[in-house]
Structures are given as C-alpha cells and as structure tokens.
matplotlib code that plots the C-alpha trace (Angstrom):
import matplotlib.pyplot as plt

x = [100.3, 100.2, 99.7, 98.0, 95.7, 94.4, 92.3, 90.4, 88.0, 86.0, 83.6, 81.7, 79.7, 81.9, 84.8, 85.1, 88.4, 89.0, 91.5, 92.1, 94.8, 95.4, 96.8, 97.1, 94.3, 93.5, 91.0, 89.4, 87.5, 86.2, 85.2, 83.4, 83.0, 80.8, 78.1, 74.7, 73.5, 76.2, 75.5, 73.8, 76.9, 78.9, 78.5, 79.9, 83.0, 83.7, 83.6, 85.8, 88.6, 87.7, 88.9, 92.2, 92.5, 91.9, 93.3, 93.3, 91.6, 91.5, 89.3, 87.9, 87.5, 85.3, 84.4, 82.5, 82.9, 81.1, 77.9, 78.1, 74.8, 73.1, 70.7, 68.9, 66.2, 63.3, 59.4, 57.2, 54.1, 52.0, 48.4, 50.7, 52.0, 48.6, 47.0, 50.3, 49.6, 46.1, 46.9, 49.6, 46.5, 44.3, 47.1, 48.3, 44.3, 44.2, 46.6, 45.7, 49.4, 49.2, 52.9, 54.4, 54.7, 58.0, 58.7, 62.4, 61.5, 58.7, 62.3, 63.7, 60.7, 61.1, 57.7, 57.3, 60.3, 62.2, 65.5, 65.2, 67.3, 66.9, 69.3, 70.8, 72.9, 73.5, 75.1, 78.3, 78.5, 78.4, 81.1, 83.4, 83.1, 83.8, 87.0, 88.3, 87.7, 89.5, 92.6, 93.1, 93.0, 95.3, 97.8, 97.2, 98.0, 101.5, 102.5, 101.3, 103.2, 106.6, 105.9, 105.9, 108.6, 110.8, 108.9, 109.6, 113.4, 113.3, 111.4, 113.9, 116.8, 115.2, 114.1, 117.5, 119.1, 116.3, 118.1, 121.4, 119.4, 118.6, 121.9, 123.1, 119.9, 121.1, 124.9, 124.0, 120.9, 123.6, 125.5, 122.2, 122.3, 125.8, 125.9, 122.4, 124.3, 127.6, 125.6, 123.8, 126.6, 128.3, 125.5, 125.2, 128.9, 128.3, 125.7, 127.2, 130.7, 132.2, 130.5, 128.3, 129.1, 127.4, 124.9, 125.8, 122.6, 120.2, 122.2, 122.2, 118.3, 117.6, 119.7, 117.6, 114.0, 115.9, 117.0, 113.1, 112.3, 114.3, 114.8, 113.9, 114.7, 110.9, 110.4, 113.4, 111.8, 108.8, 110.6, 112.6, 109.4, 107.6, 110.4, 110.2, 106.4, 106.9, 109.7, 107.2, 104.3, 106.3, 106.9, 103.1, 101.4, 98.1, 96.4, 99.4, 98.8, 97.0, 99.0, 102.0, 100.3, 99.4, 102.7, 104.4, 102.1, 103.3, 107.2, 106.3, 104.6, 107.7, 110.0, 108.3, 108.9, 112.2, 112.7, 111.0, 112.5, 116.4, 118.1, 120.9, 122.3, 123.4, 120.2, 118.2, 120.0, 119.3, 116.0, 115.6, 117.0, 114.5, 111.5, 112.8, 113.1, 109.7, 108.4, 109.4, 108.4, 104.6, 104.6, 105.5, 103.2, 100.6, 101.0, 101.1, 97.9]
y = [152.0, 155.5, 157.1, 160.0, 160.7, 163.6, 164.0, 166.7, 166.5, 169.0, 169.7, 172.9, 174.1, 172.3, 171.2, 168.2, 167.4, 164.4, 163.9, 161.0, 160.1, 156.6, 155.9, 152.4, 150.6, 146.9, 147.0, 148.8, 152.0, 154.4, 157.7, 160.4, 163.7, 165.4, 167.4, 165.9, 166.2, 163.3, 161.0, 158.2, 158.1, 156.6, 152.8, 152.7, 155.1, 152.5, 149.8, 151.5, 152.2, 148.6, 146.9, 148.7, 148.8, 146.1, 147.4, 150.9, 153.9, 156.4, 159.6, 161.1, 164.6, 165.2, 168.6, 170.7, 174.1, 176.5, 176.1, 172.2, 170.2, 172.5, 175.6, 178.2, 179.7, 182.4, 181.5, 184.7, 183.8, 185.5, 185.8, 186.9, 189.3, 190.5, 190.9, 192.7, 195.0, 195.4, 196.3, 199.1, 200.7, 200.6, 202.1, 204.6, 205.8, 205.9, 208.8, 210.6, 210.0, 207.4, 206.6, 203.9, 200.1, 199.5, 196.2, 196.3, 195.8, 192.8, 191.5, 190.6, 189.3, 185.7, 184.7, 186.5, 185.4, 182.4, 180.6, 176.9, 174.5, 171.4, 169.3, 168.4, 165.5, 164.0, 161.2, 163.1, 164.3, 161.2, 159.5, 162.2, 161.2, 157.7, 158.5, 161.2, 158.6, 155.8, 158.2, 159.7, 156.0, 154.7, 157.5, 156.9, 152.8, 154.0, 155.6, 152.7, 150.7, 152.6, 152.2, 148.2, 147.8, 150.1, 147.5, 144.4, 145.1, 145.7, 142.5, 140.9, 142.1, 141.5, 137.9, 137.1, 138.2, 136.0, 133.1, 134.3, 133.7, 130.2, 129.1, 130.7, 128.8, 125.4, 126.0, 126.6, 124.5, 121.0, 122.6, 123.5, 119.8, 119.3, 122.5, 120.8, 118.0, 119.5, 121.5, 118.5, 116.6, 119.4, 119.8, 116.1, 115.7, 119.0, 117.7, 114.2, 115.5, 112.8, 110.1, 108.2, 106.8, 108.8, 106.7, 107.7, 106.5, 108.2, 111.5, 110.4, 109.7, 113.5, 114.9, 112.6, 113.9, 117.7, 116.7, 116.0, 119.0, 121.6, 120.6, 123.5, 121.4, 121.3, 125.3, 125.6, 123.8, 125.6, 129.1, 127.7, 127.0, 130.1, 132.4, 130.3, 130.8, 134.6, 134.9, 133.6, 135.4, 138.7, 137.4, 137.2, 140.2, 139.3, 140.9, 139.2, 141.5, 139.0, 136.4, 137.5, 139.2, 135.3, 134.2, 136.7, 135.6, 132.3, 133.2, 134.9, 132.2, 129.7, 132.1, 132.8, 128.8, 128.6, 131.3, 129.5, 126.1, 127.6, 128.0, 129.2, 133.3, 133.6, 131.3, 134.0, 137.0, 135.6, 135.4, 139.2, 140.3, 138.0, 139.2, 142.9, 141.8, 140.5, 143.3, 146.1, 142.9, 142.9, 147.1, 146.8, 144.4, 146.2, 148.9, 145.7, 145.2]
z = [120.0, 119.2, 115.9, 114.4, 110.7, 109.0, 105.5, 104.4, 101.7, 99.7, 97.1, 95.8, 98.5, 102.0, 103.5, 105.7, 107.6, 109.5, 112.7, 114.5, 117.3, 118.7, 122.4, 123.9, 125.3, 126.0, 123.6, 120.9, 122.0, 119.2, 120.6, 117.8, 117.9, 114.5, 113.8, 114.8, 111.4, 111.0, 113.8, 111.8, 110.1, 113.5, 113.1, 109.7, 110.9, 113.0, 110.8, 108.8, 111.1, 112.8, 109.3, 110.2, 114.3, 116.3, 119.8, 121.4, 122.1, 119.1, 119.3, 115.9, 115.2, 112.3, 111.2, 108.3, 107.6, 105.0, 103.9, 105.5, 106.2, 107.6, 105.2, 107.2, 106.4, 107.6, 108.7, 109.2, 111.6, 109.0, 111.3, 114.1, 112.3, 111.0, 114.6, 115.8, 113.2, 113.9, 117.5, 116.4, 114.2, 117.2, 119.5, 116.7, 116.2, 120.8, 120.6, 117.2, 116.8, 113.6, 112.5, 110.0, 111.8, 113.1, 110.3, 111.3, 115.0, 114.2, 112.4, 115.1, 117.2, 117.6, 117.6, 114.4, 112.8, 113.7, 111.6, 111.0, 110.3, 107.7, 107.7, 104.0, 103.6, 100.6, 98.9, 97.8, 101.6, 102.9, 100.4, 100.8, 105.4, 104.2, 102.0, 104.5, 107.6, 105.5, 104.4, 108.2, 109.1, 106.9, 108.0, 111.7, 110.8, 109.0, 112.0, 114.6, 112.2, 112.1, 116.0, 115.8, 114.0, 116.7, 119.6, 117.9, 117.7, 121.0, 122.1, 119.8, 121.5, 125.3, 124.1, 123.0, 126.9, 128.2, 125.9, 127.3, 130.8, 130.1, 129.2, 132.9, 134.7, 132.8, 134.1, 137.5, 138.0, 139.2, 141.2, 143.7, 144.2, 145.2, 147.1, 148.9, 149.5, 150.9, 153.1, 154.3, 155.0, 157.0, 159.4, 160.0, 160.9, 163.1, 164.9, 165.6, 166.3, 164.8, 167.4, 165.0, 161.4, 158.9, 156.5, 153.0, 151.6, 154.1, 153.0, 149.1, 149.5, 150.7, 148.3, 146.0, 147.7, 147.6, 143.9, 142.9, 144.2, 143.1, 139.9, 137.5, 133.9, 133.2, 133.7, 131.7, 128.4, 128.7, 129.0, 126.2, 123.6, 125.1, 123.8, 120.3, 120.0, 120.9, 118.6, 115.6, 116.6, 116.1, 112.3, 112.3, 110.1, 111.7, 114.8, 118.0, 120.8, 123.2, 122.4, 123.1, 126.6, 127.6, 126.5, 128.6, 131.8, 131.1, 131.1, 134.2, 136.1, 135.3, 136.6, 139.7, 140.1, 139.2, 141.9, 144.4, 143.9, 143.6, 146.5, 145.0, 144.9, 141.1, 139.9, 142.0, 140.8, 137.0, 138.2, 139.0, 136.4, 134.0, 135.6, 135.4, 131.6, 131.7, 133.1, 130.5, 127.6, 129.1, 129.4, 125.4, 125.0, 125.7, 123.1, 120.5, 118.3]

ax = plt.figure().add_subplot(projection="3d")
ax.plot(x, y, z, "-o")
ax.set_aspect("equal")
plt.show()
C-alpha cells in the first residue's frame, strides 16, 4: 500500500526533518538516504519502521540543516608556512624590492590552510532521529491504513459476487449431465438410423463415466471454504497479505478446473467472469500487508 510521513525535530543548535513514502512491493525494502555522519544509525531506522511495516518498498529522506553534525574548523601547516616565509625574504632581499608577505594570499593556499571536519553526534541527536523516524512512520501507517480499509470493502464486495457465482455453478452444474446425455443419445440414434435397438444402460453407463468426470461439486466446496477463510483473514488485524495471495492462487487453480471439466456455455461464461474477479482480487492483494 501507499502512504506517506513527515516529522521534524529540533533542538538549540539543528533541525532534523524526516520523509518517508511507501509504494507496494512484495516484500519489505528500506531504502535510506542521510548524511554520512548518520549512517551507523541505518539498522536501528529500520527496525523501527520494521515494528510498523512488514511489506513494501518505502524510501526515507532524512535531512539536517544548521549547524547539524558536522563543526569546521581551520589547521595552519605552521613549518610550511615558516619556510614559505623564509623563501619570500630571500626573494624580497634578490631584488632590493623588500615588501610585506602577502598573509591574505597564504589564506587561501590549501596546503597551508585546509578546513576539517569532525564529526559531532551526540546523544540528544541521535534520540531526536529515533523520535522523528518513529512519528513520520506512524503517519505513513495512518495513511496505509485508511488505504486498507477502502481495499477490504472492496474485496468484500468482489467476494460476495464470487458467492453469487457459486450459487449459478451449483444451478447449472446437473443440467451438463442431462445435456451430455441428450446429446449422446441423439448421435447414437443418428448414427444407427433407427436400425438397431439402442441399449439404455450402455448409454446410462457413459453418462455415468462423463458424470464422474465432469462433476465440479468438490471444486465447488473448496471455492466455498476458500472464500470463508479469506473473508476471516480480512477481520485479522495481524500481518494477512500472503495469505490471502495463496488463498487467491488457490480460488484460481479450482476455477481453471471447473472450466476445464464444464462443457457447458453459462458454467463457462460464470467462469470468465470469476477469474476476471479473481484477477483484480490478486492485483489488490498485492498492495495488502
């Protein structure tokens, strides 16, 4: 599912703000973007918005502004400078020309003076990443969860056609027998034009053998309890996603038989129709954590 958190967090000398967005995935990917000054902060980001989101891809955005974890400061080579000013007094003596050392121009000489960089991260910094990363998360879950509740009805509804389905299957499912059978018996008399007797029970025991086979009652029952698990799993508050993606390869396996074994055009055109229905259950189910 999709959703979307932000918290910003502060104190006297930064400002941290946290973003995170969520798309669907199969599972759970956690993709970080910080300062490095930060980085050994990543594995318990995750755990933190783990203990929340168990399925899809959700890219952080964690940024500090002001003063941050980073202080600057200048380093003078101090014996570098000293034989750079030696050489100037020998070149200024060269050409009886003495004049002042150029100190603003040895400034900005970067083997004279360089800027580093110590990294300063303390405590309070590191509570206030926690706290921020918790809060975005928890606003990204309200979203995902206004989102489920919007796909469940919608399940709901689509599970109750495939009900409505069943019953249809169920009413047409005997007459593919007698329909085998009148079919059977037409083609027989055809054939023998009348000049032999036909043998009721030869035609009775292929009906039987067609009977055996195309009988669909057992993939009914099992569609039937399938959409009675699925139906209870959506009441579940607990992590459902790949169950109800198995669930849903199971309702589409028994409907592939029953539209093998069916011989018959409104049992096939029910059939169509449920794997259509099928179809946009499994792209939902996907986006389900």
């Amino acid at each position: 599912m999709t959703g979307y958190g932000r918290s910003s967090k502060e104190n006297h000398n930064c400002q941290l703000t946290v973003e995170m967005k969520a798309v669907n995935h199969r599972f759970c990917e956690i993709n970080i973007r910080m300062p490095r000054q930060l980085f050994f902060l990543e594995d318990r980001i995750k755990k933190i918005i783990t203990y929340y989101v168990k399925r899809g891809k959700v890219d952080v955005f964690l940024n500090v502004h002001d003063e941050g974890v980073v202080k600057r400061a200048l380093s003078v080579d101090w014996d570098l400078f000293d034989q750079y000013h030696k050489i100037y007094n020998q070149m200024s003596e060269k050409v009886s020309n003495p004049v002042a050392m150029p100190i603003d121009q040895l400034l900005l000489h970067e083997e004279i003076v360089t800027v580093n960089e110590a990294d300063e991260v303390s405590e309070e910094l590191e509570n206030m990443v926690e706290a921020a990363v918790e809060a975005a998360t928890l606003q990204l879950v309200e979203m995902r969860n206004a989102e489920g509740k919007a796909l469940r009805k919608d399940m709901i509804q689509r599970l109750n056609y495939l009900n409505g389905a069943l019953e249809g299957l169920r009413k047409f499912a005997p007459q593919v027998q007698q329909e085998h059978r009148d079919r059977l018996l037409k083609k027989v008399e055809e054939f023998i034009d009348g000049t032999v007797e036909v043998d009721s029970s030869r035609i009775l025991t292929e009906v039987a053998v067609f009977a055996d086979k195309s009988d669909i009652e057992e993939e009914l029952t099992r569609i039937d309890s399938h959409v009675r698990q699925f139906l209870e799993i959506l009441n579940d508050a607990t992590v459902v996603g790949r169950k109800l993606d198995f669930l849903v390869q199971e309702l589409n396996r028994e409907t592939n038989t029953i539209g093998s074994k069916a011989s018959h055009i409104e049992i096939s055109q029910i059939v169509v129709n449920v794997k259509a229905e099928l179809e946009k259950i499994r792209e939902q189910v996907q986006n389900i954590e």
